[in-house]
Each structure stands twice: as C-alpha cells, then as structure tokens.
C-alpha positions as CSV (number, residue, x, y, z in Angstrom):
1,X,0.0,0.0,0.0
2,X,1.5,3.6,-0.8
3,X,1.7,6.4,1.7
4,X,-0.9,8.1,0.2
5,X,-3.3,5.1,0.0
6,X,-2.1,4.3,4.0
7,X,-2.9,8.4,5.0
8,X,-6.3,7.7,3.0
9,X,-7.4,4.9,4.6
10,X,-6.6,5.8,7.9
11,X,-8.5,8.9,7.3
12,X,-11.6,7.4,6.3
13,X,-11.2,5.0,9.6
14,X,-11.3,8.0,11.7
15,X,-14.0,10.0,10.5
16,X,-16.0,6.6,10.7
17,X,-15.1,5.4,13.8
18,X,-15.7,8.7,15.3
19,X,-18.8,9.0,13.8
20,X,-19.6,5.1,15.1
21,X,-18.9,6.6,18.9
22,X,-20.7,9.0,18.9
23,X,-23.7,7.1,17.4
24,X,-23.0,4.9,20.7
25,X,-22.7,7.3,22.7
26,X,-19.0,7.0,23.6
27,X,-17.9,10.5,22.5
28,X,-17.0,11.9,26.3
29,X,-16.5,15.5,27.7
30,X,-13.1,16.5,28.8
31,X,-14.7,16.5,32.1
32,X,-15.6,13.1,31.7
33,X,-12.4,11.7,30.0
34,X,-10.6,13.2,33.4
35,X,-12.2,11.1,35.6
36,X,-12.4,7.5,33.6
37,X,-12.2,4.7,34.1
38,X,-14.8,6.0,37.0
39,X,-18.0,7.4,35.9
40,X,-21.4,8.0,36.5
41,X,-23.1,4.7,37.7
42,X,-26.0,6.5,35.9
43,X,-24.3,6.6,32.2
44,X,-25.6,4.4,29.3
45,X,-22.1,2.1,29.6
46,X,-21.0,2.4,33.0
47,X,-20.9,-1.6,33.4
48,X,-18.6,-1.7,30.2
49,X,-16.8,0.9,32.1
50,X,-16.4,-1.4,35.3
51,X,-14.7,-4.2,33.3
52,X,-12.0,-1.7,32.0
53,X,-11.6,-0.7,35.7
54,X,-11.3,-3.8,37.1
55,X,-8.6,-4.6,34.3
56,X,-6.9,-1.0,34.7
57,X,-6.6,-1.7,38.6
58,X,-4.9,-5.0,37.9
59,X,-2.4,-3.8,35.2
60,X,-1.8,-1.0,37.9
61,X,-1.4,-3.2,40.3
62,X,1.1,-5.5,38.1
63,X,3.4,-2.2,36.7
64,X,3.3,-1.0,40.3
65,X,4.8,-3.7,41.9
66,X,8.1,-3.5,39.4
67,X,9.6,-1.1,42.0
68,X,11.2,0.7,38.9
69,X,11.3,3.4,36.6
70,X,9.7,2.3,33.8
71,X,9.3,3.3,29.9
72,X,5.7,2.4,28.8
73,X,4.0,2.8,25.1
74,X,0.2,2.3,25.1
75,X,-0.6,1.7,21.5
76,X,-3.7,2.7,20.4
77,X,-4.1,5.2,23.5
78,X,-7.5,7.3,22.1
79,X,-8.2,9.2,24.5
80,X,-5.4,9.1,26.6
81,X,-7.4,7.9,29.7
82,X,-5.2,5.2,30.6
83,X,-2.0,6.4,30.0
84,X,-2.7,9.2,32.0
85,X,-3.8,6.8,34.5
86,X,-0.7,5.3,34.8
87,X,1.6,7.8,34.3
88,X,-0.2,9.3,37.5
89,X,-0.1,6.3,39.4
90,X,3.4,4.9,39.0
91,X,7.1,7.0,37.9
92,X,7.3,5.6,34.5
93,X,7.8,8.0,31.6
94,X,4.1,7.0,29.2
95,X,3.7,7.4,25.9
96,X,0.2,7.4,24.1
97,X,0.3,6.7,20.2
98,X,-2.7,6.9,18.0
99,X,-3.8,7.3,14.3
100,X,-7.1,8.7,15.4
101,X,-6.3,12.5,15.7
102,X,-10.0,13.9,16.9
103,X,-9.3,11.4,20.5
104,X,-5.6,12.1,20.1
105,X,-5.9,15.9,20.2
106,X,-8.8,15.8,23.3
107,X,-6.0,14.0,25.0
108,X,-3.4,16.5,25.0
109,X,-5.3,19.0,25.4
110,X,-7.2,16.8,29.0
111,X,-3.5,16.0,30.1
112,X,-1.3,18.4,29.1
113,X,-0.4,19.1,32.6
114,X,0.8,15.7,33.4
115,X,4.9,16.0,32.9
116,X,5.7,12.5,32.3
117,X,3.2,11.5,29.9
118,X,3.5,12.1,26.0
119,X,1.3,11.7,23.3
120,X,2.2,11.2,19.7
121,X,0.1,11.0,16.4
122,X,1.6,7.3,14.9
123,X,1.9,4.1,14.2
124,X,4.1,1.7,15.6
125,X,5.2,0.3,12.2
126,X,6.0,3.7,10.6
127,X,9.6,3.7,12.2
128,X,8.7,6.8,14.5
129,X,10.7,5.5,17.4
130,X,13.7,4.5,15.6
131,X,15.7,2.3,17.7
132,X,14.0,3.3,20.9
133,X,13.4,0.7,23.5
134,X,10.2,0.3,25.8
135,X,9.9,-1.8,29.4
136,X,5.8,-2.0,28.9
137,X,3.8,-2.0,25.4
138,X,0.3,-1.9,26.2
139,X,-2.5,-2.8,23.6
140,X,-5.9,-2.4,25.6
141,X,-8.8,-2.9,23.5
142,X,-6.6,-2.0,20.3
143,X,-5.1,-5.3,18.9
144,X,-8.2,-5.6,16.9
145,X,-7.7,-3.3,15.0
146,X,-4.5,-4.4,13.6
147,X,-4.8,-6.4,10.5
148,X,-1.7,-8.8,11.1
149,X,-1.1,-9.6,14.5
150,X,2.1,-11.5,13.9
151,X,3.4,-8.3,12.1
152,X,2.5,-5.7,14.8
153,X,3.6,-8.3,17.5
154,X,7.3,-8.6,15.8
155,X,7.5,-4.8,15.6
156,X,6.8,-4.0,19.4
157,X,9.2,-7.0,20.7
158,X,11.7,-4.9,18.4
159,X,11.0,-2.0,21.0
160,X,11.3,-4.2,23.9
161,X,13.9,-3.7,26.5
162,X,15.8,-7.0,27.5
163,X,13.1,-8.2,30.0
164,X,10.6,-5.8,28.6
165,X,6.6,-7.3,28.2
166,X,3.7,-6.8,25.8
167,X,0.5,-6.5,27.2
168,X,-3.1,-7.6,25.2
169,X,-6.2,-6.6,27.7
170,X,-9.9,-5.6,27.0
171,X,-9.7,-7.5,23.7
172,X,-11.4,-10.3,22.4
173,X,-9.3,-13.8,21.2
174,X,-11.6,-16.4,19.3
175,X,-11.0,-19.7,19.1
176,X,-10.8,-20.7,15.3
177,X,-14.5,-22.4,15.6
178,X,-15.6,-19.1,16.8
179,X,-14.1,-16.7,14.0
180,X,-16.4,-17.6,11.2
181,X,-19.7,-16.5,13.4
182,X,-17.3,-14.0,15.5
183,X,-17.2,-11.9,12.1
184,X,-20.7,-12.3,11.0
185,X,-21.8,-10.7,14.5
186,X,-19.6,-7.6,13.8
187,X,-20.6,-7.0,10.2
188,X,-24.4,-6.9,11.3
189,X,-23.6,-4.8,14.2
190,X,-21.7,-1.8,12.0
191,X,-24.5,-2.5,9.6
192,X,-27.2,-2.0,12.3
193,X,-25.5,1.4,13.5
194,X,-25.2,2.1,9.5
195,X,-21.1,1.9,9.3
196,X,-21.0,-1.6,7.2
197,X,-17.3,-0.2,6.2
198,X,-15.8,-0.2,9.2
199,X,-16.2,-4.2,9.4
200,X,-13.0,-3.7,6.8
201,X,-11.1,-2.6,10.0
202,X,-12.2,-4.9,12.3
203,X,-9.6,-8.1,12.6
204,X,-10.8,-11.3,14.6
205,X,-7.7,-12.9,16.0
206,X,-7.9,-16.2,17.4
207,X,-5.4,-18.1,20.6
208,X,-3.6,-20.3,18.3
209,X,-2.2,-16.8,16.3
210,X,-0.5,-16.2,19.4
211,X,1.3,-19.1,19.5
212,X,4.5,-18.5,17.9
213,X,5.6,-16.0,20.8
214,X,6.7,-16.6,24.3
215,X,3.2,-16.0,26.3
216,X,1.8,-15.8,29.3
217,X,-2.0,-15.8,30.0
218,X,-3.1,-13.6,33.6
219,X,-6.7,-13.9,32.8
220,X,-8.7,-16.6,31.2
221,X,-12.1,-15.2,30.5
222,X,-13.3,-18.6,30.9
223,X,-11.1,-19.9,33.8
224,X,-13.0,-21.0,37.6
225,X,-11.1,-18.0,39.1
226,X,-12.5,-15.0,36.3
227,X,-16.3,-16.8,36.9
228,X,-15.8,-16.3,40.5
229,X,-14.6,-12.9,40.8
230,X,-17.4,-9.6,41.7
231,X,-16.6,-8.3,38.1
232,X,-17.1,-11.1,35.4
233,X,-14.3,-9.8,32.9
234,X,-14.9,-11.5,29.4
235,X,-11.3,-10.6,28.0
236,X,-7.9,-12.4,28.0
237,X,-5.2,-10.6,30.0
238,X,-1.9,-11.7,27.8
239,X,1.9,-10.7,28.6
240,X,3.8,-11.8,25.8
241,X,7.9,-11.2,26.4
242,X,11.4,-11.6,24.3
C-alpha cells in the first residue's frame, strides 16, 4: 500500500469510527475523560466501564509492583485515559500513540499538565521511534484493530527492552470455531449502526495466532477463578515477552 493510499485509509477509519462513537454514545466531555475509568453509575455504559476498571486496577497493580522506573507505550491510547492513569499512578515516563487525531488531540489537550506522559500521532510500524526501547507496550482494547497480529507483534518486541513485556487486555481472542460466526456478529452490528465499512477494520484474532511468541495468560475469561470474581471480565489478559 503507498503512503498516500495508507494516510487515506486511515483517514476514512477515523472520521468513521468517530462518527460510530458518537452514534454509541461513547464521545465523552473533557470532564468526563478526566475522571475514567470511574463514571457515572447513571451513564448508558457504566458496566462496560467497570470491566475496563477492574482490568486497569490490575495492570496497575502488576506495573506497580516492578519497584522501577519504567518506559511504557500504550498503542492505540484514544483518548489518553489510561496512559494518563498510569503515568499518575506509578514514575514511569508514558507514551500514548494513536492514528485517530480527533481522541488524540482531546488527550493533549485533558492531560497536558501531566509532565511525564506524552502523546504522539503514529503508528508503531512507521519507524517513529527509531531504535528506541520500551519496558511495557500496552495494547488495551486495540489489537483488533490491527490487520496482522504476527506483524504488529514482531514490531513492538523490536522496541522491547531486554526483560521488557507486551501487554493484550480488554480484547477479544476467538477460538478458530468461533471466528467464522465472530465476524458475522460484527458486520451486522456496524450495519445495524449504518457503518458496514468499518467491518473492513475490524480483525478477529484467534489463541492459536499467538502461538509462535513466548506468552503468558493472567486472565482466562473462561477460567474457575475470572467466573468467581465480583466483576465477570470477558477478556484475555496476555503478557507476551522476548
């Protein structure tokens, strides 16, 4: 694909998307993006919200317990609320990439007061960071978006420090029986809303794609301990390393 056929594409993904959110009513105030992951128990997706907190807390939780100094890149960051999260809650030095410039540009503008957190408008496999290394790469509710997962995988362990991790939360991973119906669900939800393109950006990756890298699962949707827990979450919590 040429540059200019890349900046198009990615141009009609955002205006679409944006226009999808805001459909579903998940186009927030600067008031509100402040505050998530809490919010009003009153708000049409506070219990969607109370997953992504009970998987933020962990992931807090985890990076906090390091003890060190870390470098994290969320990829895929929106609007900026959780790398502002945890570049509030720990000492690491956050950055917050996104193609999506509307989200992008309400994050700088929410956070700019937050000295250790940076946001950039990228993608991770344009070369932007050159050879610069990363302790924590965070994809939260983003992978899917990525067409190739082994390609956007092999890219961030490039940016990995020695010991450094990859993180996949809040997203879905089929098993290859599930794919087939997986992707029939989303191209008659986007139709439903009246968005049938954006089911050309949607990418339904499955376990077994993951298993050419060095992984570790922290939450099985479907293990005894996720069923008994006060939050149900239905997403995989995966730390993939060098």
């Amino acid at each position: 694909m040429t540059a200019v056929a890349s900046h198009t594409r990615t141009g009609e993904f955002e205006q679409l998307y944006i226009r999808l959110r805001s459909k579903e009513g998940r186009v927030y105030t600067d008031e509100q993006v402040a505050q998530l992951p809490f919010i009003d128990k009153n708000h049409a997706h506070y219990k969607e919200w109370k997953i992504r907190t009970s998987s933020f807390n962990k992931l807090l939780a985890y990076i906090q317990h390091k003890r060190a100094e870390l470098n994290i890149l969320e990829v895929g960051c929106g609007n900026g609320w959780l790398s502002a999260q945890l570049a509030t809650g720990t000492k690491a030095k956050v950055t917050g990439i996104d193609i999506n410039n509307t989200e992008l540009e309400q994050a700088k503008r929410v956070f700019q007061k937050q000295p250790n957190l940076h946001f950039l408008n990228s993608d991770l496999r344009d070369g932007i960071f050159g050879n610069r290394k990363f302790d924590i790469i965070i994809f939260a509710a983003s992978i899917q978006y990525f067409s190739s997962l082994s390609q956007v995988l092999a890219v961030s362990l490039r940016h990995l420090t020695a010991n450094g991790e990859i993180h996949l939360l809040d997203s879905n991973f089929y098993h290859p029986t599930e794919r087939i119906a997986a992707k029939e669900r989303t191209k008659d939800y986007y139709a439903s809303m009246g968005f049938p393109e954006l089911s050309n950006y949607y990418y339904h990756h499955s376990i077994e794609d993951l298993e050419p890298f060095r992984l570790t699962v922290l939450q099985d949707p479907g293990s005894w301990k996720n069923k008994l827990t006060g939050v149900k979450n239905p997403f995989h919590w995966i730390v993939i390393k060098r």
